[in-house]
C-alpha positions in Angstrom: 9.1 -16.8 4.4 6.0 -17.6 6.3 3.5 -19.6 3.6 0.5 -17.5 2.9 0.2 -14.8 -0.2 0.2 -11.4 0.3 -1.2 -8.2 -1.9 0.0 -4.7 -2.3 -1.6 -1.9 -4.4 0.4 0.7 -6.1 -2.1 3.1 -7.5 -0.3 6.4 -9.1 -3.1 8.3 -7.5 -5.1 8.7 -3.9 -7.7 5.7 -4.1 -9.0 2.6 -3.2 -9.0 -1.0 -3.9 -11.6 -3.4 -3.4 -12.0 -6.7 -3.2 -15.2 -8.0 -3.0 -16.8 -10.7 -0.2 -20.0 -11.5 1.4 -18.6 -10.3 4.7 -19.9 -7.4 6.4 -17.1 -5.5 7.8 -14.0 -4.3 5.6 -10.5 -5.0 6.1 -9.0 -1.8 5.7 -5.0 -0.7 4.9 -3.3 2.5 5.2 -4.0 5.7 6.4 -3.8 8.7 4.3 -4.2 11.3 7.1 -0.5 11.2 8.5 2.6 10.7 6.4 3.9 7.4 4.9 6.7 7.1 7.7 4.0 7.1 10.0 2.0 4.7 8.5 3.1 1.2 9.0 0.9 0.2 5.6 3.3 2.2 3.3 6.1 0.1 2.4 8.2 1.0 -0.7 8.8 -2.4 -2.0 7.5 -6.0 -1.6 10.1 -7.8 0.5 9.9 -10.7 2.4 11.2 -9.0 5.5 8.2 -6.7 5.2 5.3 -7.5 7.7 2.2 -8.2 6.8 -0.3 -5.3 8.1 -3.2 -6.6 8.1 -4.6 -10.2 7.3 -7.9 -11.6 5.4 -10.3 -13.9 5.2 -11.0 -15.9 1.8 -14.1 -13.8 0.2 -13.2 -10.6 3.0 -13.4 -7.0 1.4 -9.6 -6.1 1.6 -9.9 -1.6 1.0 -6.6 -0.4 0.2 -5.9 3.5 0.9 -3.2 4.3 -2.1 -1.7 7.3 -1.4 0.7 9.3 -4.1 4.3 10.3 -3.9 3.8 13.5 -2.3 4.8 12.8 0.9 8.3 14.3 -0.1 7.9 16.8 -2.2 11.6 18.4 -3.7 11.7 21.5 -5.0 13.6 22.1 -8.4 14.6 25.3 -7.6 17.0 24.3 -4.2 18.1 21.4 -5.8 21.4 23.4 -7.7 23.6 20.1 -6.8 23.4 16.3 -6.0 24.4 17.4 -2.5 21.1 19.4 -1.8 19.1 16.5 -2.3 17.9 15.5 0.8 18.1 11.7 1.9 15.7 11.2 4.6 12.7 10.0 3.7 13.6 9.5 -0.2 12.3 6.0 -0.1 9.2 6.9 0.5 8.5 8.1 -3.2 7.2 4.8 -4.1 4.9 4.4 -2.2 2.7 1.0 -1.6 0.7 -0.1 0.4 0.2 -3.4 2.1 1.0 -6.2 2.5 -2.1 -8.1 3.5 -2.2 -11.9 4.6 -4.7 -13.9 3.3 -5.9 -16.1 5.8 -5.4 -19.9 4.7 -3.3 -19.2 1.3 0.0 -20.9 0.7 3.0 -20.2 -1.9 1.7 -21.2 -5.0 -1.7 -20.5 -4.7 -3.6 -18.9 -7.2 -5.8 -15.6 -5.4 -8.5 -14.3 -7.7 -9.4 -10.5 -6.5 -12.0 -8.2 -8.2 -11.8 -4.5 -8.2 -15.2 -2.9 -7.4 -14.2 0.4 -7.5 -10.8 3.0 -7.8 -12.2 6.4 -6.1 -9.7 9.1 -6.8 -9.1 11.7 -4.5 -9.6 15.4 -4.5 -6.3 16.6 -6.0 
């Protein structure tokens, strides 16, 4: 596992995470307009394997897009047997998104973040 620390947001709905910084540009993760097999931000779980998407600076604004689970949506009524249930795509129902590498940070390290704001979207 490469040394550095990494963050993931799993907000329950569409909003953002921010942490705050002096710097002037934000690093942003995920994108909510295409789905979350298209969107190399959503991961389902944290796993070392997983690559980080994006990577910070120490102080850097770090947005994170959450995104709900409705990127496979099942419907009750098609769903008489275990055999209807589709399998593609049903990791995706937990959706995260991340992981971010913070620039300088080592295994161990303690990362203090602040949340500014959580924006929910228009459901």
């Amino acid at each position: 596992m490469k040394p550095g620390f990494w963050i993931s947001s799993c907000i329950g709905l569409l909003s953002s995470l921010v942490v705050p910084t002096n710097a002037t540009a934000d690093v942003v993760v995920g994108d909510v307009s295409v789905e979350c097999a298209e969107d190399p931000a959503c991961i389902n779980r944290l796993h070392p394997d997983i690559p980080m998407v994006a990577s910070a600076d120490p102080g850097e604004r770090i947005v994170f897009a959450g995104r709900d689970a409705f990127d496979l949506t099942l419907d009750p009524d098609k769903l008489s047997s275990a055999d209807a249930i589709p399998r593609e795509g049903i990791g995706i129902v937990h959706a995260l998104t991340g992981p971010v590498f913070i620039n300088g940070a080592e295994a161990g390290d303690v990362v203090a973040i602040t949340i500014e704001a959580l924006e929910p979207a228009n459901v």
